[in-house]
C-alpha positions as CSV (number, residue, x, y, z in Angstrom):
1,X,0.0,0.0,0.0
2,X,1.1,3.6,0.6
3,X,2.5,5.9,2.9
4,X,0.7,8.8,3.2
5,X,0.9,12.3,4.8
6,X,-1.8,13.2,7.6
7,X,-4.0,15.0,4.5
8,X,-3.8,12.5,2.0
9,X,-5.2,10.1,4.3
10,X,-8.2,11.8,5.6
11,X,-8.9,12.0,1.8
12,X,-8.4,8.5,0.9
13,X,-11.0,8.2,4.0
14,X,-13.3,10.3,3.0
15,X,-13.2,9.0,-0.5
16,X,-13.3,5.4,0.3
17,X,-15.1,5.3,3.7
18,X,-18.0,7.0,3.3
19,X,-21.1,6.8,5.7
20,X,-21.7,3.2,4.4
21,X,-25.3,4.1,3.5
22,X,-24.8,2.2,0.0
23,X,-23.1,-0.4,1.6
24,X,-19.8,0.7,-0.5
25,X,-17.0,-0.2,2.7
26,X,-16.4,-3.4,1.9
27,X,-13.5,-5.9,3.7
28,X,-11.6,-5.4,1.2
29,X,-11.8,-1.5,1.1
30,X,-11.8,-0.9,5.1
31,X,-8.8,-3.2,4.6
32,X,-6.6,-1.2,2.4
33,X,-7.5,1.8,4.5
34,X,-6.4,0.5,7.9
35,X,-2.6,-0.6,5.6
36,X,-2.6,2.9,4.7
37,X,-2.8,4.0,8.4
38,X,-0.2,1.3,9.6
39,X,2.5,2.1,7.0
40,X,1.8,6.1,7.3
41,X,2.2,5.8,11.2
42,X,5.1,6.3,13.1
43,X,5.3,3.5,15.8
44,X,7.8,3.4,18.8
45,X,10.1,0.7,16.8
46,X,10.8,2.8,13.6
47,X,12.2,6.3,15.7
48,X,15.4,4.9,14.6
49,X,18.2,3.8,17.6
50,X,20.7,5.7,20.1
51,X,24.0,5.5,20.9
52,X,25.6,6.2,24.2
53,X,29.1,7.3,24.7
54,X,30.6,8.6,28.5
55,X,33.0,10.8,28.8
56,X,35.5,12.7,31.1
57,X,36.9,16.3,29.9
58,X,39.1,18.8,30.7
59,X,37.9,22.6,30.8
60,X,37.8,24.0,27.0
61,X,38.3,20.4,25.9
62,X,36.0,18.3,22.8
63,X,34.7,15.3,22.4
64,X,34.2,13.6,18.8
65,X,31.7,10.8,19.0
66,X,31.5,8.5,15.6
67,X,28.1,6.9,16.2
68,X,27.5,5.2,12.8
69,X,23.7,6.2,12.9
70,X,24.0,7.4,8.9
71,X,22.3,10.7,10.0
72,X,24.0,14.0,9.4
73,X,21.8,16.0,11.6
74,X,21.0,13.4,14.9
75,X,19.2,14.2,18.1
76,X,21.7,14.5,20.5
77,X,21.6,15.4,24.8
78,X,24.2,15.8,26.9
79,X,24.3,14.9,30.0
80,X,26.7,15.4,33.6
81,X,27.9,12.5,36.0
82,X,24.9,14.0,38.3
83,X,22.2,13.5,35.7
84,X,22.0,17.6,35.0
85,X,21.4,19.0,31.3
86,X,24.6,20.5,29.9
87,X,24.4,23.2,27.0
88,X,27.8,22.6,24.9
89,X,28.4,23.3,21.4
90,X,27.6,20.3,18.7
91,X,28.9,20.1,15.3
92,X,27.6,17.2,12.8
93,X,31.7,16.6,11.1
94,X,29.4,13.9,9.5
95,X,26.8,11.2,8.9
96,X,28.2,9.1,11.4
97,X,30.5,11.6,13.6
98,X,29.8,14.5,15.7
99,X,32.0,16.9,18.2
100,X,30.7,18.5,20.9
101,X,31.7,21.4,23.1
102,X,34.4,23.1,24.0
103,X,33.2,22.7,27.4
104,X,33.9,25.4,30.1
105,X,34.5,23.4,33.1
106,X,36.1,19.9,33.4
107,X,33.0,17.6,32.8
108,X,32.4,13.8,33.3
109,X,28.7,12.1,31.5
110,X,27.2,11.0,28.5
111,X,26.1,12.0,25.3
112,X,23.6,10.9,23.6
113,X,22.9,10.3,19.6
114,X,19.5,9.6,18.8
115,X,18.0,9.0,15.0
116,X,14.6,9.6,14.3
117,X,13.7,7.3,11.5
């Protein structure tokens, strides 16, 4: 079937669903519809996978993560040893490699790298 965005699906619905009065929803119609939905959605095991890398810095130090995730622009968090936010620079060098900081104090943590689809 197809993937579809949000509009073109409440069209095919309204096309091909209508209010059943001539009794045109058939199994084979609701059918197609509901494959439509399924391969348009976004479920929790196609948001792609994460990678997770520690580290321990110096003050004005950088950390280059290659995370192999084949995504040039990737979601990615950093986080202290005590589980606090950190706002460092992040650079995408590539696809599969990113930098991040300089940081302004010695930190210890993780980083990381998520891909969304």
């Amino acid at each position: 079937m197809s993937v579809l965005t949000r509009s073109a699906l409440s069209s095919s619905f309204n096309t091909n669903l209508p209010d059943n009065n001539s009794g045109l929803i058939t199994p084979e119609v609701l059918r197609g519809e509901l494959i439509n939905t399924i391969d348009s959605a976004v479920f929790p095991e196609d948001t792609g996978s994460s990678f997770i890398q520690s580290f321990d810095v110096a003050n004005a130090a950088t950390v280059t993560v290659d995370h192999n995730l084949d995504d040039d622009f990737p979601i990615v968090q950093i986080y202290s040893a005590s589980r606090v936010q950190l706002v460092v620079d992040i650079s995408s060098s590539s696809a599969n490699q990113i930098t991040v900081g300089p940081f302004s104090i010695a930190s210890t943590g993780s980083i990381i790298i998520s891909k969304l689809r």
